[in-house]
C-alpha positions as CSV (number, residue, x, y, z in Angstrom):
1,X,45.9,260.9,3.6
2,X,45.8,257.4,2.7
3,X,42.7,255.1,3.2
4,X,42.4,251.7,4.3
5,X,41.2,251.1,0.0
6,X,44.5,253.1,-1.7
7,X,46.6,251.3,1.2
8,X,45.4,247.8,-0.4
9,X,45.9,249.1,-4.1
10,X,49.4,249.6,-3.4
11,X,50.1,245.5,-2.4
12,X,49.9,246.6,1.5
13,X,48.0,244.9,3.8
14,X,46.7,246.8,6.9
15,X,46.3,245.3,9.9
16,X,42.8,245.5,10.0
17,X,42.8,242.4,7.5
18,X,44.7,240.2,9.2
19,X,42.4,240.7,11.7
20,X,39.3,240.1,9.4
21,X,41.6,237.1,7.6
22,X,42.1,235.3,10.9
23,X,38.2,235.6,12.3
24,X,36.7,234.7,8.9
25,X,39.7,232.1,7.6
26,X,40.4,234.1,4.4
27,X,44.1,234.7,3.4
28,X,44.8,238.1,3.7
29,X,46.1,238.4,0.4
30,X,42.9,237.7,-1.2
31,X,40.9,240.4,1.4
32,X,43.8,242.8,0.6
33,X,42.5,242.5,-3.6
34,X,38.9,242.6,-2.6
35,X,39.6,245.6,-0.6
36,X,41.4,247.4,-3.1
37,X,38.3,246.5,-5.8
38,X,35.6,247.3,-3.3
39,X,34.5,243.9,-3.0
40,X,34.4,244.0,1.3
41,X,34.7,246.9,3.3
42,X,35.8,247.4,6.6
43,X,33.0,249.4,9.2
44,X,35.3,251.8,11.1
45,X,36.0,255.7,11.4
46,X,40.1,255.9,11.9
47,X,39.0,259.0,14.9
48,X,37.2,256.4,16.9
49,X,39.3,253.7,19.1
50,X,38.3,250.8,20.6
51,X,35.7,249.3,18.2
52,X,35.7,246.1,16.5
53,X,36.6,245.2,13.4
54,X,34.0,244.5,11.3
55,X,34.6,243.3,7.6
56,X,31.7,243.0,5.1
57,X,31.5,241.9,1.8
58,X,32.2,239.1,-0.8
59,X,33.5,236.1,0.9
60,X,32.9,236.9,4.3
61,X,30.4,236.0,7.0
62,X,27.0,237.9,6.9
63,X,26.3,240.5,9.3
64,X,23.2,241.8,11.1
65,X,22.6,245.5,11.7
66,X,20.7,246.3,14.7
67,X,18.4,250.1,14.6
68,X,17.7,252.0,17.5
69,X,16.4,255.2,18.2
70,X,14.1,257.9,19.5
71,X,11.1,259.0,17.6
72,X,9.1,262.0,17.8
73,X,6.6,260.7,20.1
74,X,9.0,258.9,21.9
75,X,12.3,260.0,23.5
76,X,13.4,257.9,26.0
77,X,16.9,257.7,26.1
78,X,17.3,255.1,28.8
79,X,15.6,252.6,26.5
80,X,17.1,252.9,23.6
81,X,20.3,252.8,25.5
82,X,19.1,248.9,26.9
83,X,18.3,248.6,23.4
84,X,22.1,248.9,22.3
85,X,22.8,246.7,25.0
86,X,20.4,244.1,23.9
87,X,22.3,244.4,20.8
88,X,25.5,243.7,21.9
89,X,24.4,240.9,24.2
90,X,22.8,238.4,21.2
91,X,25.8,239.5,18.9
92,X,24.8,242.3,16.6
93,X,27.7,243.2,14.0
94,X,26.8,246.7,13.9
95,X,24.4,249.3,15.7
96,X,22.6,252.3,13.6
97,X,21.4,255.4,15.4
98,X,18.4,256.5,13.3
99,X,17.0,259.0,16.3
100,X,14.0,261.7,15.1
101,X,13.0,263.0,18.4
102,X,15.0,265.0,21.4
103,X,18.5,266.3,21.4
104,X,19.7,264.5,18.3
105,X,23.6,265.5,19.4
106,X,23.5,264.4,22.7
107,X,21.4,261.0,21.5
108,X,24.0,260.2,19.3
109,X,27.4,260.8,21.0
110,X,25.7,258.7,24.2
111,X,24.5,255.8,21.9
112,X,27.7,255.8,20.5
113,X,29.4,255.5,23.6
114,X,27.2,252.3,25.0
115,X,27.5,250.9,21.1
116,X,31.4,249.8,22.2
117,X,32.9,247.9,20.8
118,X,30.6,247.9,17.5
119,X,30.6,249.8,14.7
120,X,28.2,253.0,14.3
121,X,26.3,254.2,11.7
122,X,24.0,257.0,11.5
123,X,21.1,258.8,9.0
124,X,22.6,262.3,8.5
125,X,19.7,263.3,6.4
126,X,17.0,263.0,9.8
127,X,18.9,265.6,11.6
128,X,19.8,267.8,8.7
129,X,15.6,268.0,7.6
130,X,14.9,268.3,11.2
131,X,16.9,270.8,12.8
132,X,16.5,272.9,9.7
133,X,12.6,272.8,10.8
134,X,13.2,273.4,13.9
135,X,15.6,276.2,14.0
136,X,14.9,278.1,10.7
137,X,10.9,276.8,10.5
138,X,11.4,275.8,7.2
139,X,13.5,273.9,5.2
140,X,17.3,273.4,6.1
141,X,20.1,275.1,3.6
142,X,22.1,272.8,1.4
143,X,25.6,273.9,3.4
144,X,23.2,272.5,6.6
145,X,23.4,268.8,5.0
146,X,26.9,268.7,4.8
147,X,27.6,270.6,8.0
148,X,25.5,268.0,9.9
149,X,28.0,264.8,7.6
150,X,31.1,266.9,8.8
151,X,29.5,266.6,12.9
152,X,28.7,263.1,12.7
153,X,32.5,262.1,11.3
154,X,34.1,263.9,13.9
155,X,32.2,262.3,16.4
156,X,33.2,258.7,15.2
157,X,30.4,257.7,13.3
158,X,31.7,254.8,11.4
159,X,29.1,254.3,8.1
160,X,26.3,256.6,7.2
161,X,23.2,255.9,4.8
162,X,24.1,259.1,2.2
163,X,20.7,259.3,0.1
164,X,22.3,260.4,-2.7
165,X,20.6,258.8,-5.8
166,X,17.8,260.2,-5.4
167,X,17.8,262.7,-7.7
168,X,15.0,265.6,-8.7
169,X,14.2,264.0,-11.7
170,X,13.8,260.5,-9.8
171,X,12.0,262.3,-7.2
172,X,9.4,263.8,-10.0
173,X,9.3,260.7,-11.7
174,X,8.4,258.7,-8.3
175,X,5.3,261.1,-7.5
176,X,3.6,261.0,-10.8
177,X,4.2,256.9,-11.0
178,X,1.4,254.6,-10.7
179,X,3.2,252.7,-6.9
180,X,0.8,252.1,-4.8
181,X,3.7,253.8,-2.1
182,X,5.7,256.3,-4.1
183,X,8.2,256.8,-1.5
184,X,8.8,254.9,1.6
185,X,12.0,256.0,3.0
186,X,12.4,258.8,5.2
187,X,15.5,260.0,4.4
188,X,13.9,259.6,0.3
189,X,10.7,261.7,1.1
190,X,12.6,264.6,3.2
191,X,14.9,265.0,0.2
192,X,11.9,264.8,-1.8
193,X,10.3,267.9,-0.5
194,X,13.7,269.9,-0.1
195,X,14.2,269.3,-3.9
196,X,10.4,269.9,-4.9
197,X,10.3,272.9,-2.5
198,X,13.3,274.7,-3.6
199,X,13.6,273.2,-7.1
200,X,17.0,272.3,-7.3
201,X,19.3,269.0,-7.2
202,X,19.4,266.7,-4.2
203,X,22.5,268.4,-2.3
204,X,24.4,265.0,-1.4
205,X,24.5,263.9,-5.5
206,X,25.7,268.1,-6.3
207,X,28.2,268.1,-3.4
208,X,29.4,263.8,-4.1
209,X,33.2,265.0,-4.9
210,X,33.0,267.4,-1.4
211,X,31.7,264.1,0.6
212,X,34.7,261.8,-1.0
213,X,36.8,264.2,-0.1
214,X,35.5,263.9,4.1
215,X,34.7,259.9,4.3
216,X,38.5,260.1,2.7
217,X,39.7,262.2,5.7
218,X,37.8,259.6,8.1
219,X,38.2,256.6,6.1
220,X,34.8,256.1,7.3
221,X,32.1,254.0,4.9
222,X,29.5,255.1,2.5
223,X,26.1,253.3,2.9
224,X,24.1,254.6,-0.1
225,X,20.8,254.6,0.6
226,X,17.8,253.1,-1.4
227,X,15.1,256.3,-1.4
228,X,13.1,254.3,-4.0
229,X,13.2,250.8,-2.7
230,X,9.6,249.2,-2.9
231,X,7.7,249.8,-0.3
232,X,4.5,247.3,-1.2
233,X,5.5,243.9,-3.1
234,X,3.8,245.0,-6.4
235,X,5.8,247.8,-6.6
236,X,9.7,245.5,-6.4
237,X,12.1,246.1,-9.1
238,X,10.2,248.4,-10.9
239,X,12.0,251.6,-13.7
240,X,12.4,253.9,-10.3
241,X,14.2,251.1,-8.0
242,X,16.7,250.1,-10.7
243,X,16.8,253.9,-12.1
244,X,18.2,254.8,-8.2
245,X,20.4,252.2,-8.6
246,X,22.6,253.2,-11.5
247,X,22.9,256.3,-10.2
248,X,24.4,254.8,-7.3
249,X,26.6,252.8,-9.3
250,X,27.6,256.1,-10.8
251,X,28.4,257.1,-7.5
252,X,30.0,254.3,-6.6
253,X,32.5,254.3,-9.1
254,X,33.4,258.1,-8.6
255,X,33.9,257.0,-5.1
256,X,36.3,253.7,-6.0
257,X,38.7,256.4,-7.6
258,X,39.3,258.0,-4.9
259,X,39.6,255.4,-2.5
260,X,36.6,255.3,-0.7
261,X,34.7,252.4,0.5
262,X,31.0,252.2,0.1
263,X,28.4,249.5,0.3
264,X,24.9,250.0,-1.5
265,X,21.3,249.4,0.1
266,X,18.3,247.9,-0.9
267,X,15.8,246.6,-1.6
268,X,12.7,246.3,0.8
269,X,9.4,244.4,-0.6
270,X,10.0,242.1,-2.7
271,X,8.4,239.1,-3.6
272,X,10.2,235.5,-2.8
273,X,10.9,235.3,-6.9
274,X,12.4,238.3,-7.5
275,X,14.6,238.5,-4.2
276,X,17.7,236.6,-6.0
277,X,17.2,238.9,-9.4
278,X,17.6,241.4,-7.2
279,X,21.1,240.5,-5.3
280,X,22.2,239.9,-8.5
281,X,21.3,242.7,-10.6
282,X,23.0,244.9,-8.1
283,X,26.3,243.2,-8.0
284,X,26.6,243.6,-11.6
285,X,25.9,247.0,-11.8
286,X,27.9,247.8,-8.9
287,X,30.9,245.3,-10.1
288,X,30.5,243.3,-6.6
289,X,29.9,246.3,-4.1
290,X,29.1,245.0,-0.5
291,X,25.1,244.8,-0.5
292,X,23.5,245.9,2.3
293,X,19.7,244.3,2.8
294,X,16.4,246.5,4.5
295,X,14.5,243.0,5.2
296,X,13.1,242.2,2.4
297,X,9.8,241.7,3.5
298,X,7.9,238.9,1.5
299,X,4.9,239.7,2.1
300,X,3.0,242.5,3.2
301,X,0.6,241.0,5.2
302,X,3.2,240.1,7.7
303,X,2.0,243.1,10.1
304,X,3.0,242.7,13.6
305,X,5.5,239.7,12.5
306,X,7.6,241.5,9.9
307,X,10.6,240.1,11.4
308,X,9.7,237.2,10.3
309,X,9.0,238.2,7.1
310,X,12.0,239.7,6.8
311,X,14.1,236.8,8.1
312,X,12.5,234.1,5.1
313,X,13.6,237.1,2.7
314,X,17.1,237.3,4.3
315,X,18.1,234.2,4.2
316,X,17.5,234.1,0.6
317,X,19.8,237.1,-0.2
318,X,22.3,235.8,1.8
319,X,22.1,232.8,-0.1
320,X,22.5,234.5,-3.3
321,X,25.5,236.8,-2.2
322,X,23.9,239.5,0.4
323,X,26.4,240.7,2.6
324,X,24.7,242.6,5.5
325,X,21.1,242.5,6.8
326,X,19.7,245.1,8.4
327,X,17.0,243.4,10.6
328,X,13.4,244.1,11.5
329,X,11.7,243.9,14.5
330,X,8.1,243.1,14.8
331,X,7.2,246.3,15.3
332,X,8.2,247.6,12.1
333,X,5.0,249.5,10.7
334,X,3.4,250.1,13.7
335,X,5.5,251.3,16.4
336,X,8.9,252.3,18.4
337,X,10.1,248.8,19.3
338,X,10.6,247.7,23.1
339,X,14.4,246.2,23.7
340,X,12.5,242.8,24.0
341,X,11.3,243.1,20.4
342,X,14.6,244.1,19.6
343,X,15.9,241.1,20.8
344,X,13.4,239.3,18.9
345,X,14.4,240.8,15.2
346,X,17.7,240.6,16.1
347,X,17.7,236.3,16.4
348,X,15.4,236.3,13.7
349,X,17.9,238.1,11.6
350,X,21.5,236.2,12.8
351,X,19.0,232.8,11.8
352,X,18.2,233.9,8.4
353,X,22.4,235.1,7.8
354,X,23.5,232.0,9.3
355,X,21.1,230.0,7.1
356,X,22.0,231.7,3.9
357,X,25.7,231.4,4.9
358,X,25.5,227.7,5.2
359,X,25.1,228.0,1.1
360,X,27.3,231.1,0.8
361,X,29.7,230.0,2.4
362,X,29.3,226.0,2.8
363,X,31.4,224.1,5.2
364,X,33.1,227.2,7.1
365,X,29.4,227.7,8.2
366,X,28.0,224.9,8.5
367,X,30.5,223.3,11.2
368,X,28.8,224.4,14.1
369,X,25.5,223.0,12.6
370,X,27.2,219.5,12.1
371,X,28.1,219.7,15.8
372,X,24.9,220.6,17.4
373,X,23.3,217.5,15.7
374,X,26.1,215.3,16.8
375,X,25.2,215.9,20.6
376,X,21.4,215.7,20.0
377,X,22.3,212.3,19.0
378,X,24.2,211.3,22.3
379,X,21.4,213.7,23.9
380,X,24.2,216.2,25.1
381,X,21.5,219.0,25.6
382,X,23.6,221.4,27.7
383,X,26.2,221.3,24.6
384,X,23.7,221.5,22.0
385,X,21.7,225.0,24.0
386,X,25.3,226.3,24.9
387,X,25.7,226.4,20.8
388,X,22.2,227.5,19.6
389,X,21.8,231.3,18.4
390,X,19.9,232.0,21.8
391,X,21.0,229.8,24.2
392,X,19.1,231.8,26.8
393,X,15.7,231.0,24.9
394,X,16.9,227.8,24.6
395,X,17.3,226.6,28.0
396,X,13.9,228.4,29.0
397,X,12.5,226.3,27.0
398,X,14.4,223.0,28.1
399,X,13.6,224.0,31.3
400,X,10.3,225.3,31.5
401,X,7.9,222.4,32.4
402,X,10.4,221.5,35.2
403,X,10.4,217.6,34.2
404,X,13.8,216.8,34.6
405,X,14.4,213.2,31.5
406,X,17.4,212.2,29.5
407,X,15.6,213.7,26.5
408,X,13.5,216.7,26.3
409,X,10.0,216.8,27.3
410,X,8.0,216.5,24.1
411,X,9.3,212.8,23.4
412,X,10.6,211.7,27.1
413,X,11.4,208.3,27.6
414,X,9.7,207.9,23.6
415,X,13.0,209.7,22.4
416,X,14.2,208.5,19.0
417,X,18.0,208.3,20.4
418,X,17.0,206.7,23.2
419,X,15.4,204.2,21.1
420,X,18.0,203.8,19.0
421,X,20.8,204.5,21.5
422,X,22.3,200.4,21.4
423,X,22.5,201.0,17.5
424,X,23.9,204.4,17.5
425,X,26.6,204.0,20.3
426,X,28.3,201.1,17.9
427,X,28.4,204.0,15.5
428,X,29.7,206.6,17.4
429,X,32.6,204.5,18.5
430,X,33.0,202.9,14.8
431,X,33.0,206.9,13.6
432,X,35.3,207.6,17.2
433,X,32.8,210.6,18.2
434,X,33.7,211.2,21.4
């Protein structure tokens, strides 16, 4: 069964690239040989129809990931439901299901039915831990943790976080360190305690060939998970970050043979100075693999506006070759977020790609940027909402004193263009701006 990667190595061109090629004005040609390196990949399970496609990597336009999900405490389907609809609304790229709490099945297969037409990723790790708990009260076998994989494929799911660099020795190595947060992720602590518990390797790194072997069958994407990102500034690129990270690149590489496409997480805290040492150590250990941001968060006193946070570190990892960024909301650290806060980490997050895009990428992002300011100068304000980020916001805003002048209502009749308007109209038509 060919992949979408061994299609590419042999000079092909699947028609998922032109697609790519046309939406992000690439030639194909040059997608097709960053394909076939792992360079981009392309976020789609061949089982499920219907979903667009979404290319990430070097070269192409950053996407945002949108989370949603039930938690223990709170299961409320119909919420997280309007969350995925938020989502798709303000232009997500991508939707992850990262649900702890209810019927994890049923959560899933409905989410990823409302997610249309984005891609789908998914945690297989939560369900694995948890249902082992649940049904066996203890820990789950290690044939559960591939068992719960094999489900999530056949349902569709098109990229999974797979936390397998993480190893015991990591894991050991990670509790007696001197972090002020040992582990932070999820997925990281539950393998923690399986491996501590039973003493034995971390079941995704023993059982790596087995996985190739069923993303091949799907052609579905590898996400490989950061267990050991930082988790408190202090703690950024420290000997069990970057010791996670080769492995991965180990894993990587295994995975490039056999045609696989994978992208590799990271980081989480990390200081404004250290954010571009980061991007970059990554792509050279991974030789270019599509990197896949958590934030990062600049600063941890950012409590109850982490998105914000998050958004000043995006922007910067864009700008230094990021590919995808998984946004925050500013409820991260404190609770389940609300489909309006959703909303809210979601434009904070397209902001922060879009602004490191316009240095990524240079003049096939910074177009639209160009013609916003062009119609603030001729004070063209239904043009210039109609192309901001959240044109809804915007014209709330506009709108919301009800004082109806050729301007907006912080300058008014006091307006710099209108001021200047005689001057600038000799320039528009010496420049023919229409």
């Amino acid at each position: 069964m060919k992949t979408l990667m061994s299609r590419a190595r042999t000079g092909a061109v699947p028609e998922e690239l032109r697609i790519i090629a046309r939406e992000e004005g690439i030639p194909t040609e040059r997608l097709r040989d960053r394909l076939a390196s792992g360079k981009i990949v392309v976020l789609r399970n061949k089982k499920r129809g219907n979903v667009r496609i979404v290319g990430v990597g070097e070269g192409l336009r950053t996407k945002v990931n949108v989370n949603v999900g039930t938690s223990p405490s709170i299961v409320d389907l119909g919420m997280e439901v309007e969350k995925v609809r938020v989502a798709v609304e303000y232009g997500a790229d991508s939707i992850m299901d990262l649900s702890t709490g209810g019927d994890l099945d049923n959560i899933r297969r409905k989410l990823l039915e409302e997610s249309r037409p984005l891609p789908f990723g998914t945690v297989p790790i939560y369900q694995a831990y948890i249902e082992g708990v649940r049904t066996k009260r203890g820990l789950p076998d290690e044939d559960d943790f591939i068992k719960i994989l094999e489900r999530h494929l056949e349902d569709g799911v098109d990229f999974m976080t797979i936390h397998a660099g993480i190893t015991l020795e990591l894991a050991k190595r990670a509790l007696k360190s001197n972090r002020i947060e040992p582990i932070v992720s999820r997925g990281g602590s539950m393998l923690t305690v399986w491996m501590l518990e039973n003493n034995n390797e971390n079941p995704y790194y023993t059982n790596w060939n087995y996985i190739l072997e069923l993303f091949a069958e799907y052609d579905a994407v590898i996400s490989l998970g950061d267990a050991l990102r930082p988790g408190a500034l202090v703690d950024a690129l420290d000997h069990l970050q970057i010791g996670e990270l080769i492995v991965n690149a180990k894993l990587l590489r295994r995975a490039r043979e056999e045609g696989v496409q994978v992208m590799v997480e990271g980081p989480g805290h990390v200081p404004l100075d250290k954010i571009a040492i980061d991007v970059k150590l990554m792509k050279t250990l991974t030789d270019g693999a599509p990197y896949y941001v958590l934030g990062p968060i600049v600063t941890d006193t950012s409590i109850g506006y982490d998105h914000i946070s998050a958004a000043i570190g995006a922007a910067i990892a864009a700008a230094d070759g990021a590919d995808l960024i998984c946004y925050l909301t500013p409820a991260e650290h404190l609770s389940l977020p609300t489909p309006e806060q959703v909303r809210e980490g979601l434009i904070a997050a397209k902001i922060a790609a879009h602004a490191g895009d316009i240095v990524k990428l240079g003049s096939r992002a910074v177009s639209r940027d160009i013609e916003i300011s062009r119609y603030k100068t001729k004070l063209q304000w239904d043009k210039v909402i109609s192309l901001s980020i959240d044109s809804k916001r915007a014209r709330e805003i506009y709108e919301q004193y009800g004082v109806k002048v050729p301007a907006c209502n912080m300058c008014g009749d006091l307006c710099v263009f209108l001021l200047l308007s005689k001057y600038l109209k000799k320039k528009n038509r010496s420049l023919n701006i229409r």
